[in-house]
Structures are given as structure tokens and as C-alpha cells.
C-alpha atoms as a printed R data frame, in Angstrom:
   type eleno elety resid chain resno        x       y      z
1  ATOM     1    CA   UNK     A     1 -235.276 115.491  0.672
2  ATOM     2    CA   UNK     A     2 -236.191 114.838  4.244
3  ATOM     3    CA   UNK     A     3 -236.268 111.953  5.866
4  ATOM     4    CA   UNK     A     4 -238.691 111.160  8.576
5  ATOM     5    CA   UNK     A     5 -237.894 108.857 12.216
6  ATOM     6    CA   UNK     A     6 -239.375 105.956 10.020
7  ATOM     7    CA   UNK     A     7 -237.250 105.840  7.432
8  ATOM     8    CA   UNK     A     8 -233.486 104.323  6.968
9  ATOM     9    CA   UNK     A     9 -231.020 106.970  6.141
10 ATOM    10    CA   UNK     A    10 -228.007 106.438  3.474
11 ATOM    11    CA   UNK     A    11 -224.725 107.118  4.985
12 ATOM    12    CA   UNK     A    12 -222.457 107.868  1.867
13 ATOM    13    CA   UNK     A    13 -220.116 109.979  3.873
14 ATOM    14    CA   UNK     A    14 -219.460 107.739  6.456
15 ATOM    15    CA   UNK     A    15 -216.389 106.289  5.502
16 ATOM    16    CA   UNK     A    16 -214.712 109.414  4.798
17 ATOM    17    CA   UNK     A    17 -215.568 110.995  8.143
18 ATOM    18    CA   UNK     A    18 -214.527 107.735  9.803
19 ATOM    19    CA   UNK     A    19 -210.846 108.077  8.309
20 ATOM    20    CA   UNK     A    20 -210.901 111.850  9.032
21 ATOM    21    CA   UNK     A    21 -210.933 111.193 12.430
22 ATOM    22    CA   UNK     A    22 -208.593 108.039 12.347
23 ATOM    23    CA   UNK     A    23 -210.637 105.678 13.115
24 ATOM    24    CA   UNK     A    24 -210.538 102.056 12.234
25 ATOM    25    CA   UNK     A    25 -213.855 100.219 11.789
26 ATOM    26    CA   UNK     A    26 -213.237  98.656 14.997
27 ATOM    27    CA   UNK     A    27 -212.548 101.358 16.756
28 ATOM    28    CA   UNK     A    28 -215.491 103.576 15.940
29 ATOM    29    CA   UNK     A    29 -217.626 100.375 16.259
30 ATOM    30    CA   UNK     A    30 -216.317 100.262 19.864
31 ATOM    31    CA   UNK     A    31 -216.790 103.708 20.362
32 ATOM    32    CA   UNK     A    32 -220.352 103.820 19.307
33 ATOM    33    CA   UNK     A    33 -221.362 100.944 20.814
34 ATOM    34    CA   UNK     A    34 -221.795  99.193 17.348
35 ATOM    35    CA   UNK     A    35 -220.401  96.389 15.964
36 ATOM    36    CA   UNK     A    36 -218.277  96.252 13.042
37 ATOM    37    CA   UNK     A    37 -220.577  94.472 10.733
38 ATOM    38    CA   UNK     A    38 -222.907  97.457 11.224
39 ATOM    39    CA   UNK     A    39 -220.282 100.051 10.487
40 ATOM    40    CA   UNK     A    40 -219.581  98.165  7.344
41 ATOM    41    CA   UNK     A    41 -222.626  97.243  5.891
42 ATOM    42    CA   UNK     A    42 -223.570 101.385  6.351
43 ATOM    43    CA   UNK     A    43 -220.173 102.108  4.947
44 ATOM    44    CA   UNK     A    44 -220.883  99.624  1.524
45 ATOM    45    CA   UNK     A    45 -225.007  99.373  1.579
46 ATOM    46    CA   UNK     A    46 -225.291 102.882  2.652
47 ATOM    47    CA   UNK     A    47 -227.998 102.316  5.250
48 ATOM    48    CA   UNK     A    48 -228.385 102.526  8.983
49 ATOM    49    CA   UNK     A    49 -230.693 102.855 11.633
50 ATOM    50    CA   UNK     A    50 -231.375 106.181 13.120
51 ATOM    51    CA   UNK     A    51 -230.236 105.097 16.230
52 ATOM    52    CA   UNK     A    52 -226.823 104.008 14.892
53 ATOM    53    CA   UNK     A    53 -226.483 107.399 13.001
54 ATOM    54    CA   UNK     A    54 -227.236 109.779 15.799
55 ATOM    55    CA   UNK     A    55 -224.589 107.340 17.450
56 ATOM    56    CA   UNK     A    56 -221.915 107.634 14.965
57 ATOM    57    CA   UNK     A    57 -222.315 111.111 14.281
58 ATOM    58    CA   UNK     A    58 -222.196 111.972 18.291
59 ATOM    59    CA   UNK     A    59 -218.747 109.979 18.481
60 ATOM    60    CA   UNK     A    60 -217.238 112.086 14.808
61 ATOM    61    CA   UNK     A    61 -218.762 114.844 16.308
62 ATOM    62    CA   UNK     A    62 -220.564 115.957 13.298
63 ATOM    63    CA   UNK     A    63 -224.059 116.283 12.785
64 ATOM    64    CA   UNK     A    64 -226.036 112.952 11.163
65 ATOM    65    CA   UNK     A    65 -226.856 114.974  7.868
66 ATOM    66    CA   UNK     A    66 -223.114 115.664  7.341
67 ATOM    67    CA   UNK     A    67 -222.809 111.286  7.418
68 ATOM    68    CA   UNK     A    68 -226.246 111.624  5.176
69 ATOM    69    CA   UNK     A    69 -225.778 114.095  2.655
70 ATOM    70    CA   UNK     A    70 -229.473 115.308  3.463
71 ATOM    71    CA   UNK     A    71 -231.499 117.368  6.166
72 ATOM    72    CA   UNK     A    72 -233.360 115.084  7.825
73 ATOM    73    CA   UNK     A    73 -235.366 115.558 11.639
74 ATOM    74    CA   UNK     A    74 -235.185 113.023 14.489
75 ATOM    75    CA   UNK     A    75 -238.224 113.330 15.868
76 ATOM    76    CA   UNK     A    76 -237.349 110.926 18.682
């Protein structure tokens, strides 16, 4: 499935990436320029902004379909 800009992407992969790279929720919240609610409402709900994804995925350095689990485009 692809998801379009428009649409909210599910982040199931988040939290393991997070603790790959030792970081705390804080800390990658910091990093990203996120807060920490945001980190864990993607890490328990699943969902997130594009904006926050390209974000987090920049600061694991992994691409935002390895956090998604899908191919998706960022038309933006």
C-alpha cells in the first residue's frame, strides 16, 4: 500500500528503531525537534504526521518506510 502526502502514516517500528539507536523518548524527542507526547502517542497509536516521520527517520537515519512498514512517497 502507498500512502499519499495526505494521509497519516502508522509507525509500528518506531519504538524498536528508537531503542536500536539508544535513545530515550526524550532524547529523540529533543533531537527531532518533537516533543515527547508525540513520540509516544506514534509509538502506542501508531500515527504521525509526515512531517514528524521524515523528522524521526532523518535523526535514526533510516528511511520513513523502514519506521512505516510500507512504501510510501512524500510528495512535499
Amino acid at each position: 500500500m502507498t500512502s499519499t502526502t495526505g494521509s497519516v502514516p502508522r509507525t509500528p517500528h518506531l519504538e524498536r528503531y528508537r531503542k536500536w539507536r539508544a535513545f530515550s523518548q526524550a532524547d529523540l524527542a529533543r533531537a527531532a525537534g518533537l516533543s515527547q507526547r508525540t513520540i509516544f502517542t506514534a509509538e502506542h497509536d501508531g500515527s504521525i504526521s509526515l512531517r514528524s516521520l521524515r523528522k524521526l527517520a532523518e535523526v535514526l537515519d533510516v528511511e520513513p518506510s523502514d519506521l512505516t512498514g510500507e512504501q510510501w512517497h512524500d510528495d512535499a
